[in-house]
mmCIF file of the C-alpha atoms, coordinates in Angstrom:
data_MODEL
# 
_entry.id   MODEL 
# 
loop_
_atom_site.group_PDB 
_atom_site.id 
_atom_site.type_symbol 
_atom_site.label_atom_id 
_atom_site.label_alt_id 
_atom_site.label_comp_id 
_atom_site.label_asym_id 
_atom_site.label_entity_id 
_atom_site.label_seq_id 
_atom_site.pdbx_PDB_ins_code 
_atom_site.Cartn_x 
_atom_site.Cartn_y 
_atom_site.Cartn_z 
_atom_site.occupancy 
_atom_site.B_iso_or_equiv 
_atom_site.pdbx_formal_charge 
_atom_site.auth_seq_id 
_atom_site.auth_comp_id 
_atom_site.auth_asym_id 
_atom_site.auth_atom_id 
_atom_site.pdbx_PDB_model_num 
ATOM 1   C CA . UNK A 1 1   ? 0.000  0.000  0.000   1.00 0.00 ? 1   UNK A CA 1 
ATOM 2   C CA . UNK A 1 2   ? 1.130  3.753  -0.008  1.00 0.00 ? 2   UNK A CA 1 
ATOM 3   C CA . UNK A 1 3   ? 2.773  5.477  2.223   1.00 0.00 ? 3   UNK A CA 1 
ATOM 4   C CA . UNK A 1 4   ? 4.408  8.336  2.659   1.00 0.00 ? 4   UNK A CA 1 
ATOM 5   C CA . UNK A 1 5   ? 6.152  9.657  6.508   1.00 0.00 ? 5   UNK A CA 1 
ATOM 6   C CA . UNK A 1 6   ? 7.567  12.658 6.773   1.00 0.00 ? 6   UNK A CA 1 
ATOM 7   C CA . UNK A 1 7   ? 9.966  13.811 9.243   1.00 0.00 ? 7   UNK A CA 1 
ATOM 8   C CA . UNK A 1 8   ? 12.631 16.672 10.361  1.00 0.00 ? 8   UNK A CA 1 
ATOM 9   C CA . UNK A 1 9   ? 9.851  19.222 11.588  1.00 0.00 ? 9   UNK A CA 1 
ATOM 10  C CA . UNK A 1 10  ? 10.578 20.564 15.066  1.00 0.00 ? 10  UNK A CA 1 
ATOM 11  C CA . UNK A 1 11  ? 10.982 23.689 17.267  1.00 0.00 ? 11  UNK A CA 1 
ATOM 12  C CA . UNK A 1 12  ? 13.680 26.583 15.346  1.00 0.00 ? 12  UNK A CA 1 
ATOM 13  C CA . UNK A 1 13  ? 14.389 30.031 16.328  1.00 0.00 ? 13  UNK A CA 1 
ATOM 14  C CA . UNK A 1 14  ? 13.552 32.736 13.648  1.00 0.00 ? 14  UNK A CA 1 
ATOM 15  C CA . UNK A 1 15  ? 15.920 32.748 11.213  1.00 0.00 ? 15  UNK A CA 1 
ATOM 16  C CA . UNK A 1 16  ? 17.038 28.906 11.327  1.00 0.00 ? 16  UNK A CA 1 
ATOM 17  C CA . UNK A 1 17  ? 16.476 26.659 8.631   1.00 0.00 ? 17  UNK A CA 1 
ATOM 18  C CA . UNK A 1 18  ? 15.132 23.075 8.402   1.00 0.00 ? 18  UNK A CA 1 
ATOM 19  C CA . UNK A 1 19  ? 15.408 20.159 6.016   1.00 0.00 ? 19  UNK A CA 1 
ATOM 20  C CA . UNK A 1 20  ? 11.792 17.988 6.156   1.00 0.00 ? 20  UNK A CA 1 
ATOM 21  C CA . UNK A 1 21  ? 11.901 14.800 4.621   1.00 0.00 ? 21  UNK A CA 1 
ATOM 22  C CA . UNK A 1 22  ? 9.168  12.068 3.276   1.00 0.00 ? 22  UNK A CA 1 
ATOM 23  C CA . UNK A 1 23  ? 10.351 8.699  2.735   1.00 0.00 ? 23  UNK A CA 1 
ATOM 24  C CA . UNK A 1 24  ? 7.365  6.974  0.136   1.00 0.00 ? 24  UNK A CA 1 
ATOM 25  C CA . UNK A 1 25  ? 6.883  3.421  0.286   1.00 0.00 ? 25  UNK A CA 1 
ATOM 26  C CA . UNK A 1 26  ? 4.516  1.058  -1.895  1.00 0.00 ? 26  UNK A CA 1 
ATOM 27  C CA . UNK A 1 27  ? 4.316  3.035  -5.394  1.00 0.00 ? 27  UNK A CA 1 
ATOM 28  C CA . UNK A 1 28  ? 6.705  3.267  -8.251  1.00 0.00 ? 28  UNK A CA 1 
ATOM 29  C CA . UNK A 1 29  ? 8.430  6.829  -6.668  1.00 0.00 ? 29  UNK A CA 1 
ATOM 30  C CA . UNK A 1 30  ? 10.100 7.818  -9.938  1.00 0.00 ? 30  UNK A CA 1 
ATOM 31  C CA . UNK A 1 31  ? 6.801  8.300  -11.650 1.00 0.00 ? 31  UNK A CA 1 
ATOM 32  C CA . UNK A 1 32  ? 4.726  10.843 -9.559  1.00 0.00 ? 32  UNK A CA 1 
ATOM 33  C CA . UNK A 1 33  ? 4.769  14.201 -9.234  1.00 0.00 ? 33  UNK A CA 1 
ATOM 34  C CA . UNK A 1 34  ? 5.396  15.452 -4.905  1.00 0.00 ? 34  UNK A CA 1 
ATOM 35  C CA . UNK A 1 35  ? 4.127  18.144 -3.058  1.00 0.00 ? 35  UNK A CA 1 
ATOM 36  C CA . UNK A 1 36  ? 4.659  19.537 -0.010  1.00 0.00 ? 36  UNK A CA 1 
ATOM 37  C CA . UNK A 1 37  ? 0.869  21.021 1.583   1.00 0.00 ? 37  UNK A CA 1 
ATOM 38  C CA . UNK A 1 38  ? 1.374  23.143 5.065   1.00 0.00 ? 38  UNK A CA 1 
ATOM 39  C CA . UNK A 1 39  ? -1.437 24.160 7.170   1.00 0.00 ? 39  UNK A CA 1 
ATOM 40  C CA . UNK A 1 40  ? -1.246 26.528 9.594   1.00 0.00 ? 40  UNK A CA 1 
ATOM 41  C CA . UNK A 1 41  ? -3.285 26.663 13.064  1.00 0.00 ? 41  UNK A CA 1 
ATOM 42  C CA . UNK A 1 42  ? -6.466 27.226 12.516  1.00 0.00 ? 42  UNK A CA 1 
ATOM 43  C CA . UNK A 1 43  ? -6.030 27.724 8.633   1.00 0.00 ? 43  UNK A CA 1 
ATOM 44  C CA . UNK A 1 44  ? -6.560 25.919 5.529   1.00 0.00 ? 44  UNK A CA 1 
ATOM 45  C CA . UNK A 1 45  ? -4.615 23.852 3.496   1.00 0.00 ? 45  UNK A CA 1 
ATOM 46  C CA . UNK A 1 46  ? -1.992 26.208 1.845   1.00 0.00 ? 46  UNK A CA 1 
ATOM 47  C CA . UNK A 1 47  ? 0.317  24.608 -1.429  1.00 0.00 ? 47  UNK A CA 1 
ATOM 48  C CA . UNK A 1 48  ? 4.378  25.228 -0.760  1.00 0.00 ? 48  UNK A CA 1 
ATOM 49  C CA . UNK A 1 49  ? 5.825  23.605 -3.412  1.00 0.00 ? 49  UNK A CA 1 
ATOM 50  C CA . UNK A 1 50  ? 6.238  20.597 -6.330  1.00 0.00 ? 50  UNK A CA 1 
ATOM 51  C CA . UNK A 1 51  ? 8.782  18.765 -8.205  1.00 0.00 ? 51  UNK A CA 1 
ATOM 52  C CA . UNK A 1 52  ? 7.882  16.907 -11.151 1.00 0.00 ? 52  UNK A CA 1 
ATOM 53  C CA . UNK A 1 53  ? 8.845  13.298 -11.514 1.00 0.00 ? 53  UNK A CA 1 
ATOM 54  C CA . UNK A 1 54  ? 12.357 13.308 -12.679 1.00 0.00 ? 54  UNK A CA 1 
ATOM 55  C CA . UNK A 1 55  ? 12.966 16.245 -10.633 1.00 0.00 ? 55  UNK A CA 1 
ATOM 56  C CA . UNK A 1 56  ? 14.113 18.524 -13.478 1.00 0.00 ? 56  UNK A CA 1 
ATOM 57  C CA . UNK A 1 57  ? 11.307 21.092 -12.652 1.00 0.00 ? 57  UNK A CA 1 
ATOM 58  C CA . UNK A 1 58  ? 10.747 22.648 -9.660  1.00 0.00 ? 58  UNK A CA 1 
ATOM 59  C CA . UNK A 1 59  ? 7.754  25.561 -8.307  1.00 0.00 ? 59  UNK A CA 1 
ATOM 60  C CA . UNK A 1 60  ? 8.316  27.029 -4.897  1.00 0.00 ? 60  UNK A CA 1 
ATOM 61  C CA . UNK A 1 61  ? 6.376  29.726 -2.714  1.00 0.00 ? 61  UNK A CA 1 
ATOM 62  C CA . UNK A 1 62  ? 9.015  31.870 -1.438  1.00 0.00 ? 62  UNK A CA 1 
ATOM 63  C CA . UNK A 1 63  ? 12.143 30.740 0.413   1.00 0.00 ? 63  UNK A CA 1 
ATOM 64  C CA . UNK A 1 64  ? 11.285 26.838 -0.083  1.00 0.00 ? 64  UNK A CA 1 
ATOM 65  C CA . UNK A 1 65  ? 13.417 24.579 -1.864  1.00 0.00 ? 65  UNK A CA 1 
ATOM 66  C CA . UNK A 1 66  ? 11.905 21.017 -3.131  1.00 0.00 ? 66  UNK A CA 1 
ATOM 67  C CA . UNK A 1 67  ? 14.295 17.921 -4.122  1.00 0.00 ? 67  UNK A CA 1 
ATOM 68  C CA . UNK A 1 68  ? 14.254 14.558 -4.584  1.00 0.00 ? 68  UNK A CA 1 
ATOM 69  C CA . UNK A 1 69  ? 16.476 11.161 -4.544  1.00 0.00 ? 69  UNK A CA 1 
ATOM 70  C CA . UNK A 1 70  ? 14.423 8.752  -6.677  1.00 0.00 ? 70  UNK A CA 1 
ATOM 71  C CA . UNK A 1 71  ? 17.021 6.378  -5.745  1.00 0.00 ? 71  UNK A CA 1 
ATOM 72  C CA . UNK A 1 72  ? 16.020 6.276  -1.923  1.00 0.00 ? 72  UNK A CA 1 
ATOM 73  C CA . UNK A 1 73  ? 12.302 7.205  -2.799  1.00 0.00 ? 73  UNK A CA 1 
ATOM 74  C CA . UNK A 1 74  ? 13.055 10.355 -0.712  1.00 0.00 ? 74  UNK A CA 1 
ATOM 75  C CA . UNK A 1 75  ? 11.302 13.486 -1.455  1.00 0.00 ? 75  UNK A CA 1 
ATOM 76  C CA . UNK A 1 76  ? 12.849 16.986 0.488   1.00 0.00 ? 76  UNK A CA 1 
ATOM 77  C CA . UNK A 1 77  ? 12.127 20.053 1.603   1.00 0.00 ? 77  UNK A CA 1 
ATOM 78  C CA . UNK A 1 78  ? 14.460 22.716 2.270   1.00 0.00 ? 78  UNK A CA 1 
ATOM 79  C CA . UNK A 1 79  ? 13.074 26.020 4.496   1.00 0.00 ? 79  UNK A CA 1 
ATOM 80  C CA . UNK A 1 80  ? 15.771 28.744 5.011   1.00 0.00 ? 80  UNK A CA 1 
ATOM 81  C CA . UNK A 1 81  ? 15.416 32.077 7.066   1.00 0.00 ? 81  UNK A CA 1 
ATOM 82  C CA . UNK A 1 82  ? 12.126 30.731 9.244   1.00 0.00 ? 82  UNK A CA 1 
ATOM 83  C CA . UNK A 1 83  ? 9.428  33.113 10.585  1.00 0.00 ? 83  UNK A CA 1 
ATOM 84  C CA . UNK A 1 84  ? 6.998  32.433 13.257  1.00 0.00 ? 84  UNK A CA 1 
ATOM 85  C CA . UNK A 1 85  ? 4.504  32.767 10.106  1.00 0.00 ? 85  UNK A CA 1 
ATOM 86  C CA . UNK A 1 86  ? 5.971  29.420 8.715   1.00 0.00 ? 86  UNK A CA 1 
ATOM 87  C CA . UNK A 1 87  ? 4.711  27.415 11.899  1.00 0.00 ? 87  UNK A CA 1 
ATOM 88  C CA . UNK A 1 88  ? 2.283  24.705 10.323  1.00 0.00 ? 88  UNK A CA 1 
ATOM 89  C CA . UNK A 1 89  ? 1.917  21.007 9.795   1.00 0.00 ? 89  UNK A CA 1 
ATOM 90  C CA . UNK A 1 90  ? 3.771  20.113 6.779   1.00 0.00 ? 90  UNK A CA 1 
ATOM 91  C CA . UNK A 1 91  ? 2.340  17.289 4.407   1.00 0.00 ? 91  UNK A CA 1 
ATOM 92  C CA . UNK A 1 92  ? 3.694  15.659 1.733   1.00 0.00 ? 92  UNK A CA 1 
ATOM 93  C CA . UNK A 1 93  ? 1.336  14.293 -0.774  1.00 0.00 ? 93  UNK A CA 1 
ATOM 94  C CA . UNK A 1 94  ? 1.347  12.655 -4.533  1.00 0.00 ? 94  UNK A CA 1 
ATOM 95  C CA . UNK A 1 95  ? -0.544 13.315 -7.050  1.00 0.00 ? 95  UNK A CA 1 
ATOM 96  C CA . UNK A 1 96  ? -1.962 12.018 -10.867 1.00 0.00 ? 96  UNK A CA 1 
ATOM 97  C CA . UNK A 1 97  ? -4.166 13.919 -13.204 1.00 0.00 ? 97  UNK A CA 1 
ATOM 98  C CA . UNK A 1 98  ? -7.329 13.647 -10.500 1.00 0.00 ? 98  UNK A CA 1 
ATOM 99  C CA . UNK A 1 99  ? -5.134 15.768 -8.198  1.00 0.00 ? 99  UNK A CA 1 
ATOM 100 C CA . UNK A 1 100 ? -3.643 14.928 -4.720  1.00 0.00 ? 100 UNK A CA 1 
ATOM 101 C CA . UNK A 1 101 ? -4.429 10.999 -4.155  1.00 0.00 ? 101 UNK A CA 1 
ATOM 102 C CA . UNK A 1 102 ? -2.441 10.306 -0.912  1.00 0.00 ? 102 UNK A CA 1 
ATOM 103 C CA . UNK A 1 103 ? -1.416 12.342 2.030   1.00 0.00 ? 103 UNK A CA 1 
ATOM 104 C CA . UNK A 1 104 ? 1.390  11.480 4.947   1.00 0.00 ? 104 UNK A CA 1 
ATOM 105 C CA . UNK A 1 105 ? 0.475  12.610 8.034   1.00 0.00 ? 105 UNK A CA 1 
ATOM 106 C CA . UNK A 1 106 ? 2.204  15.541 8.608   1.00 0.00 ? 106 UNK A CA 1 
ATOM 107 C CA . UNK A 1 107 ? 5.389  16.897 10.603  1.00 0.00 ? 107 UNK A CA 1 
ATOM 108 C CA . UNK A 1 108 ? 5.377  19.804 12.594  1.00 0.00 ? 108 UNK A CA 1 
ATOM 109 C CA . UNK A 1 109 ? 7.596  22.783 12.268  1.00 0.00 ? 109 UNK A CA 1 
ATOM 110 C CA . UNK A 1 110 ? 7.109  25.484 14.712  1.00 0.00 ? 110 UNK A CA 1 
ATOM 111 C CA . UNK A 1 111 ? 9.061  29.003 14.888  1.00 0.00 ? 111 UNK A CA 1 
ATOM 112 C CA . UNK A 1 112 ? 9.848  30.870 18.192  1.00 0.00 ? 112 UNK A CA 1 
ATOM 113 C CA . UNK A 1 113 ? 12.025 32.207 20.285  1.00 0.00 ? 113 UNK A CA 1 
# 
């Protein structure tokens, strides 16, 4: 079955940076187009970034930076220069032409001092 985990959220001062991770499981990686999906307390869902299959394209919001390593069926995300306003649960989801199909269940990245 699918599965995606991700991990590397935790508590950073303003200004830090953080590398999230999703390790996917149960699907041929190499062939899907990633996300990462944050939401916010008390907020909707709000898109951060993509990376198409081979990882040769890339669309960010902001300071984000999306990879991937097909070979360890790892996708990344890369957050530089944190502010409290970047505090959310971060998802990592695939998707195919119907849109997103299958969500992880989250990590958390929270900003303060």
């Amino acid at each position: 079955q699918v599965e995606l985990v991700e991990s590397g959220g935790g508590l950073v001062q303003p200004g830090g940076s953080l590398r999230l991770s999703c390790a996917a499981s149960g699907f041929t990686f190499s062939s899907y187009w990633m996300h990462w999906v944050r939401q916010a307390p008390g907020k909707g869902l709000e898109w951060v970034s993509s990376i198409n299959s081979d990882g040769g394209s890339t669309y960010v919001k902001g300071r984000f930076t999306i990879s991937r390593d097909n070979a360890k069926n790892t996708l990344y995300l890369q957050i530089n220069s944190l502010k409290p306003e970047d505090t959310a649960l971060y998802y990592c989801t695939r998707s195919t032409n119907g849109g997103y199909d299958y969500w992880g269940r989250g990590t958390q990245v929270t900003v303060s001092s």
